[in-house]
C-alpha positions, 0 to 999 in steps of 0.5 A: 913350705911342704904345703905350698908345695902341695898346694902348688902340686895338685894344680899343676898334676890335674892340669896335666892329667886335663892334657892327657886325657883330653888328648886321648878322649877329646875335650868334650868328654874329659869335661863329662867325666870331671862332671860325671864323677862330681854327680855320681861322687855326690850322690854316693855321698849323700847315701853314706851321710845319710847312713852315718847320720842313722848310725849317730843318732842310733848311737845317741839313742843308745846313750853313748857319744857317736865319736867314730860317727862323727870322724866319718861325717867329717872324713865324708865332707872331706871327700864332698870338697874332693870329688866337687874339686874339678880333677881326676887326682881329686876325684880319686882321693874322693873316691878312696874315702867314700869307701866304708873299709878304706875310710874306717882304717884310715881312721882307726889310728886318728881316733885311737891317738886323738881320742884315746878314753872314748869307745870306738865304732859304738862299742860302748859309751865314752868313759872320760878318764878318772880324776878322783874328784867327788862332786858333793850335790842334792838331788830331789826324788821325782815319784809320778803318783797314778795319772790322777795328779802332778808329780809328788816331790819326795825330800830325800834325807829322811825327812818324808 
């Protein structure tokens, strides 16, 4: 039920916010700035997917698991359906994400209650939590020799 309200509310305060502001600015620029906003929000958007998407893939470079990376993709595409959404409420929420502090700290807490074993903001790699299995396995010693041939395969367990 809350979400029908929700869903039922933001229709409805956009609408009278149309009303208002068209009647203070006029029709023809209320509707340049609901695109105004949709093609600036984009276009901030881009850049900051971009650069979370840089931080990553530097991450994964690094061998550890992007997880407060990937929160932010996904807090960005939130803000991508926002800021494409026609209205002034929808574009400020939008807009409050697209701020990297304002983001990250709204985020904090989600990946510290959801993600409680994982390393945030690439501090260092996930560490899943110990379950005191051991895996028993074998494994094969791969010994490059000088350029001049294919590898060697050395047995281990010594036999050599």
């Amino acid at each position: 039920m809350p979400l029908l309200l929700l869903l039922l509310a933001i229709p409805v305060g956009e609408v009278f916010i149309f009303l208002e502001v068209g009647s203070v600015i006029g029709t023809w620029p209320t509707i340049g700035l609901i695109v105004g906003t949709a093609v600036l929000g984009g276009l901030i958007l881009r850049w900051q997917g971009l650069q979370t998407l840089a931080r990553a893939r530097q991450q994964l470079a690094a061998n550890r698991i992007p997880v407060a990376e990937m929160a932010e993709g996904a807090a960005l595409a939130l803000a991508a359906v926002l800021l494409l959404t026609p209205g002034f409420f929808t574009d400020a929420l939008g807009t409050l994400l697209l701020l990297p502090p304002l983001r990250r700290s709204l985020l904090r807490p989600l990946l510290a209650r959801f993600v409680p074993h994982a390393r945030q903001a690439g501090t260092g790699p996930a560490s899943p939590p110990d379950s005191g299995r051991v895996i028993d396995g074998e494994y094969t010693v791969l010994d490059e020799t000088p350029k001049s041939g294919p590898p060697h395969v050395r047995p281990q367990g010594g036999e050599q």
